[in-house]
Each structure stands twice: as C-alpha cells, then as structure tokens.
N, C-alpha and C positions, 0 to 999 in steps of 0.2 A: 504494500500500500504506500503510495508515494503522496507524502503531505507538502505544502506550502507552509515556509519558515518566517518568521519574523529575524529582525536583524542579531538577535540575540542564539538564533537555532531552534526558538522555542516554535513548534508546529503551530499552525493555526487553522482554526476551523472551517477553511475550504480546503474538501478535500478534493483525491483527483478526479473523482465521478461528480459531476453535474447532481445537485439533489433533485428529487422530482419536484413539482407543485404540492398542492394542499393535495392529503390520501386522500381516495375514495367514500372512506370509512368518518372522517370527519366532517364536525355540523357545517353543511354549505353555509348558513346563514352568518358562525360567525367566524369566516376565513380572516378577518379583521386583526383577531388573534393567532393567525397561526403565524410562523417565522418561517418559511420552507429555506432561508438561508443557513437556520440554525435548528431547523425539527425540532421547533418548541411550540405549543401553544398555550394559550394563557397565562406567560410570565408577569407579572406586573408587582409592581413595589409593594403593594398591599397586601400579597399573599407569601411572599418570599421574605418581609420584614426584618422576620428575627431574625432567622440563617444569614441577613447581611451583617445585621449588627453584631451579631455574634463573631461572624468572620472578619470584624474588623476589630473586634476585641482580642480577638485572638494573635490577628495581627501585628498589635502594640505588645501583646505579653501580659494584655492586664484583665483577661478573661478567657475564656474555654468554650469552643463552639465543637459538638457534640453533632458530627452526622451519622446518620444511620440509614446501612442496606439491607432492607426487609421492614417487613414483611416481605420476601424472594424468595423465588427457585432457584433451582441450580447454575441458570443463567447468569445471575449475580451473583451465585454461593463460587462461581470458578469452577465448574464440572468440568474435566478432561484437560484442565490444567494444572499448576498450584495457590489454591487458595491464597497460601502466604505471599505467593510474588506476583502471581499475575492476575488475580482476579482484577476488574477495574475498580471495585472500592479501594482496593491496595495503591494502583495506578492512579486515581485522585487523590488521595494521602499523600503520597509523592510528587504529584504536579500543584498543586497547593503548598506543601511545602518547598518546592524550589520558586513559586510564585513571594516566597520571604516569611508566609504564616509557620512559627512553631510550630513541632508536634509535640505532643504532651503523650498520647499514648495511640496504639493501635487498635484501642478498643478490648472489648473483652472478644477474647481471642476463642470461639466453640467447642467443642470437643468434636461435632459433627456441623459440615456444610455441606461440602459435593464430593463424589468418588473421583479422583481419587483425595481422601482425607486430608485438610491443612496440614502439610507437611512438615507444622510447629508441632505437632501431636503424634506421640508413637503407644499404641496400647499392647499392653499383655491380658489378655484375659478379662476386657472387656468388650463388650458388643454393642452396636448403634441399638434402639429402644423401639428406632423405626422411624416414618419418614415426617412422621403429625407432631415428633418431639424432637428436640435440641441435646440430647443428653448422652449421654453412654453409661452401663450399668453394670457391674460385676458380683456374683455370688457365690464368691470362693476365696478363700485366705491366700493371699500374697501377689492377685493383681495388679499390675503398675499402669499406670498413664505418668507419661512424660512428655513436659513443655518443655522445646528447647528452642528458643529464638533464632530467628533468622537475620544473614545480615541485611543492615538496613533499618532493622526496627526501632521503634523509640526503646529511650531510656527513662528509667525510674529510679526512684527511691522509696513507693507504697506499691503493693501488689496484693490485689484480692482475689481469693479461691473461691471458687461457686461450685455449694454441691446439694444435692437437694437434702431436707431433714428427712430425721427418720432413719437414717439409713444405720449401716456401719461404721466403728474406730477406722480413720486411717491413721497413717504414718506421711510426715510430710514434710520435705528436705527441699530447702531454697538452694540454687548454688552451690550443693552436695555439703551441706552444714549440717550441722545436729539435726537429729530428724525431732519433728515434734509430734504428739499424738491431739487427734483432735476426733471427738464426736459431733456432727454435727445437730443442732438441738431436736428432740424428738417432739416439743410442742409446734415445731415448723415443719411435720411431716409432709413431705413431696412438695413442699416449696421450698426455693433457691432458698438457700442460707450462705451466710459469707465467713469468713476469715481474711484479716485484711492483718499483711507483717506490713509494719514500719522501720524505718532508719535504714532500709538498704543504701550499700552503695548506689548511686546516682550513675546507674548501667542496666544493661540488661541482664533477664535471670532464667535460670531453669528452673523445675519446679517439676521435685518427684512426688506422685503420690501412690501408696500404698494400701491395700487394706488389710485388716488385721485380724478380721471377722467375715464369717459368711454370710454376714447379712445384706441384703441388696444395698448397694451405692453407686448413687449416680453422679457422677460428673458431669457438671456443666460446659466452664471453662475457667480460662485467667485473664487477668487484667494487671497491665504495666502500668504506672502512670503516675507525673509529677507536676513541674512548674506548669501555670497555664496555658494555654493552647489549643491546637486543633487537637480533634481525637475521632476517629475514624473505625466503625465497627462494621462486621457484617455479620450482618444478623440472617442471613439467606439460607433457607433450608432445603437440601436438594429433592427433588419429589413433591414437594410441599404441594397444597390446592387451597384457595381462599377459604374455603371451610374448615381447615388443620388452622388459619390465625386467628379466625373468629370463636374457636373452642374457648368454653370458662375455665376449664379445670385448671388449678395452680400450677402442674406440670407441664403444662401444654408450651406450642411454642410462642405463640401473644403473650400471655401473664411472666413466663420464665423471661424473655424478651424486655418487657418490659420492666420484672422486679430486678434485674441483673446490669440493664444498661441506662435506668432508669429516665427521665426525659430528656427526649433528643432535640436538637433546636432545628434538624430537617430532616425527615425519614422519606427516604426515599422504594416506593414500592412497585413492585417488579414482579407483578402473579397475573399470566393469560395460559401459559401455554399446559400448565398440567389439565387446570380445568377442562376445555375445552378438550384435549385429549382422553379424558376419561371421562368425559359426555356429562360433564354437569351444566345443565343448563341454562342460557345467557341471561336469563332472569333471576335466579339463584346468585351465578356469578355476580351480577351485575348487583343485585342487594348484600352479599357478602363484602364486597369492595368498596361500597359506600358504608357500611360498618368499620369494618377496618379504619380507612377513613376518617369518618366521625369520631373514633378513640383518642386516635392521635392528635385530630384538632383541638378537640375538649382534653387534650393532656397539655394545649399549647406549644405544639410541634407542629412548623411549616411544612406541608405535605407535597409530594412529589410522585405523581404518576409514572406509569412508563409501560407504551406500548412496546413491547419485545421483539426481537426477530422473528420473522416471517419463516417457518418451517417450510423443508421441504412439501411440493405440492404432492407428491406421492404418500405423503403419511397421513396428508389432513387436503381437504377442498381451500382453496383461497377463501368461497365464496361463505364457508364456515369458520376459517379462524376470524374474517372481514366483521363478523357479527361482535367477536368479543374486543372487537380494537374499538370497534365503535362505542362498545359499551364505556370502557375505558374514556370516551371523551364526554361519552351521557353523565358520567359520574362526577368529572372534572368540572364541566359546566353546573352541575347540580348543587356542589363542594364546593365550589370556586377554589379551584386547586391547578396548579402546572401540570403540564404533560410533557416527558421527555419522551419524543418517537423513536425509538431508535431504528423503528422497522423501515421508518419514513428516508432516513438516511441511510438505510441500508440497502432499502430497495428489494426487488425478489430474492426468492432464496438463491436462482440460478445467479441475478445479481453480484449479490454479497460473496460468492461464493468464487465467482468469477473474479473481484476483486481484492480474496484471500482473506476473507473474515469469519469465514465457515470452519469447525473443523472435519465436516465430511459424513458424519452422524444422521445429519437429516434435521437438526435440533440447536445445537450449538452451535457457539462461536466460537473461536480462536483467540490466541492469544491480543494475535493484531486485530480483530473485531473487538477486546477489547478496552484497545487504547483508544479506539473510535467513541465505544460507548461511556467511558471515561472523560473525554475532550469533548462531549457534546453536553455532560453537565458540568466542566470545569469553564467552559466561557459562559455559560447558561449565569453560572453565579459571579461572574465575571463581567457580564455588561451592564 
C-alpha cells in the first residue's frame, strides 16, 4: 500500500486508491455529513468533545485521555496477527504518540482477544471461557499465565491484576520477585477484583501468576501505568456478536469491560460482521447496538461507530451485509454518534484485497489494512 507523506514522512490520509462517494448503505438525505475524503460521517465538535479535551490534556502531561477498542470483534481484537504489535489500537497508540501525546499505559492488557492470543500472554493450563467472555480459567494446582511485555510498551510504576472473585489462592511474582499469595475476595464472586502493587521501578514488568488450588480462577488481564497521559486499551473480543456486550451478568464481556477499564473518554465500537454471519437479525442487531450505545453515553464516553470491512462476496450477499452497515448509520443518526467507515475506504473485498489489506481469509485484514484502519481514526481526531 503506497501512502502520500507529509514533509516530516508522516503518511497522510490520501491514500493511493481514489475513495469512493457516499456508500450505498448511507442516509441519502444527510450526505451533508459524510467526509468520502476521510470515510467519516457525522464528526462534529459536539459529539467528539471530551476525546478532544482529553487529548489535549494528555498532550501537556496534565491529564489522561482513556480510549477504548470494543465493544469489537476480532477485526479490532488483531485476528491473524499480533494483538500486541499490530493490531490498529496498538498502531494508534503509537501514531499519537509520535504525534508528541505521552503514553501513560497500554491499557489493560486481556488474557483473551483474537487467535492467535496477545502474544504479551503465554498460558499453562488454562483455557479461553469462550467467545461471550474476556477471561481464561484454570482448575488445577500449578497453572501459570504469564505477562511479558513487549518492546515498545509503556512504562510504569503501578500495575493492576484482574481476576474475577471467588475463585482460587494464586501465587504472584512481579519481575521474578518474591512471589506473593493472594485470594481474590469471595464476596466479589465472578466479578473483576483487582490487586494493584505500587512503587515499581518506572519500567516495564512481567507478571507470573500461579494457582495454588483447584479451585476455578479466572484471569482477566494486567494493567501498566503511570504519569499522565494517553492510555490505549483493546477491549475487542474475537467471535464476539452484539448480544455477548449487551449480556448483564458481572462476568460477561460489557460489565468485566467496563469494571476493569472503567470510563473511557472515547470507545470506539467495531461489531457487524459476527452478527450478521450467524443470522441475527438486523432488527435485533440494530437494537443491541443502540444499547451498547446508550451505556456508554450515559457512562459519559464519546462514542464511535464503525462500519467494518466488507467480507468476501462468496461467504455473505453484499446485498445482506449492505443491511447491517446501514443499520450502523440508523443508529449513528438516532445516537448522534460518529461513524468511522472503514468499508467505505476500503472499498470491495476484491478491492481491499487487490490493494493488500486483506489477509486472504474471506474476513480479515492484514497487517497493512490495519494501519489504514488506524490513520483513518488518527486524522479523524486530528482535524
């Protein structure tokens, strides 16, 4: 994929495919708002607010602006790459911060995103929970999961462990240091509980944990993080469908999501293509999505759509996924919320595919699809 550079080498957002006009899928009536130079619709000061202010706090070092990917699929969880380097939340973290904003932390870092696993994460002897939760869970004495940073990543001097209550004693070693024993509280059974060490060195950490009992425990993830700044999470769960974030239960992936990374100042959501491939239908979608939605608003999080690549035409009808892109902008207008297209800049799947952003699947993108899908929200908050 060949980009156009500004005088610094920094890419800019014309890339080398001509983008199309307003999709098909979007409301004729208000093209007013779409950007077909920038595949955005409905950007405007008054709904992007915070995520500015915040990004400019962040900016000077004298506050923390707090973005979030997911509610997502695998699309954004990084499937068929690695979560830790190449997902595009990852790739905005890094184009932001060469843009001069701090990073303060990487977010809480999953136990589970996309196959193959953030490759911060190596487990013995425990297993994904499934694809409607965030966690990994073991029931057998002397399971390990281990965090071990990657380069690149922020540094810190606090780090907090997320594991749900209820469970089993682990064992739990920072930096290969004294291990400590921790229960997590059994009146917070199956919801996130934390542990948070202080006074680390002002670096990055590894973080073993072990169990010590056969009692189920489940792992969430970790979290790095220090002086003010940006802090960038992905919250995207591979497989996921709008009705897995709109689940109540405290385990679920919405509630764990939300008690773990608590309010985000822009969540950006990224869920068409499970739905619609396992036949939930665009009325269902379309009211799951405006829930989702509505949480995040009413939590005071600037919200961000986003129609997703366009799947191969062999797997699905255009004239069937067309239905739920549409929905995606019924919902935008309804919300008064941004849409990031990225279908719209990507074009067909023959397209996108032809221009090296596919990785071959039928489904996904590539690494270089997505630095596309990364730079089309990095100038988005940008102009």
């Amino acid at each position: 994929m060949a980009y156009m550079k500004d005088s610094t080498g920094r890419r800019l957002d014309s890339f080398a495919v001509t983008p199309q006009d307003a999709p098909p899928y979007a409301p004729a009536t208000r093209m007013n708002s779409f950007n077909a130079a920038r595949s955005v619709y409905n950007f405007k000061q008054s709904n992007t607010a915070r995520v500015r202010a915040k990004l400019a706090l962040a900016r000077t070092g004298t506050g923390t602006c707090k973005l979030q990917a997911g509610p997502a699929d695998s699309m954004t969880a990084g499937q068929t790459s690695d979560p830790a380097t190449l997902s595009w939340p990852v790739l905005l973290r890094k184009a932001l911060a060469s843009s001069g904003i701090p990073v303060t932390s990487a977010g809480v870092v999953f136990t589970t995103t996309a196959t193959p696993r953030d490759s911060r994460w190596a487990l013995t002897g425990f297993t994904d929970f499934g694809n409607a939760f965030n966690f990994v869970q073991a029931t057998s004495i002397g399971a390990k999961a281990t965090y071990t940073p990657v380069t690149g990543d922020p540094t810190g001097a606090l780090l907090d462990i997320w594991i749900l209550g209820g469970g089993g004693e682990v064992s739990i070693k920072i930096d290969g240091g004294t291990a400590v024993l921790w229960t997590p509280p059994a009146s917070g059974s199956l919801t996130p509980q934390v542990r948070t060490f202080s006074g680390l060195a002002n670096t990055t950490h590894t973080v073993e944990i072990t169990t010590t009992t056969a009692s189920a425990t489940s792992i969430v993830g970790v979290r790095v993080y220090g002086v003010p700044g940006l802090e960038v999470t992905n919250a995207a769960r591979s497989g996921s469908k709008t009705g897995d974030w709109t689940a109540a239960a405290a385990y679920s992936l919405g509630p764990v999501v939300r008690t773990v990374n608590g309010t985000a100042d822009g969540v950006f959501i990224g869920l068409l293509h499970n739905d619609f491939a396992t036949g939930v239908s665009v009325a269902t979608y379309k009211t799951n999505l405006s829930t989702i939605v509505d949480t995040y608003k009413t939590a005071g999080s600037d919200v961000f759509l986003t129609v997703t690549p366009r799947p191969n035409t062999s797997i699905i009808p255009t004239v069937t996924w067309e239905q739920y892109a549409q929905a995606v902008y019924e919902v935008a207008d309804s919300k008064d919320v941004p849409v990031i297209d990225v279908a719209h800049r990507f074009g067909s799947y023959a397209s996108a595919s032809a221009q090296g952003l596919m990785n071959g699947d039928g489904v996904h993108e590539n690494p270089a699809g997505n630095a596309v899908w990364e730079a089309l929200i990095f100038y988005a908050l940008s102009a």
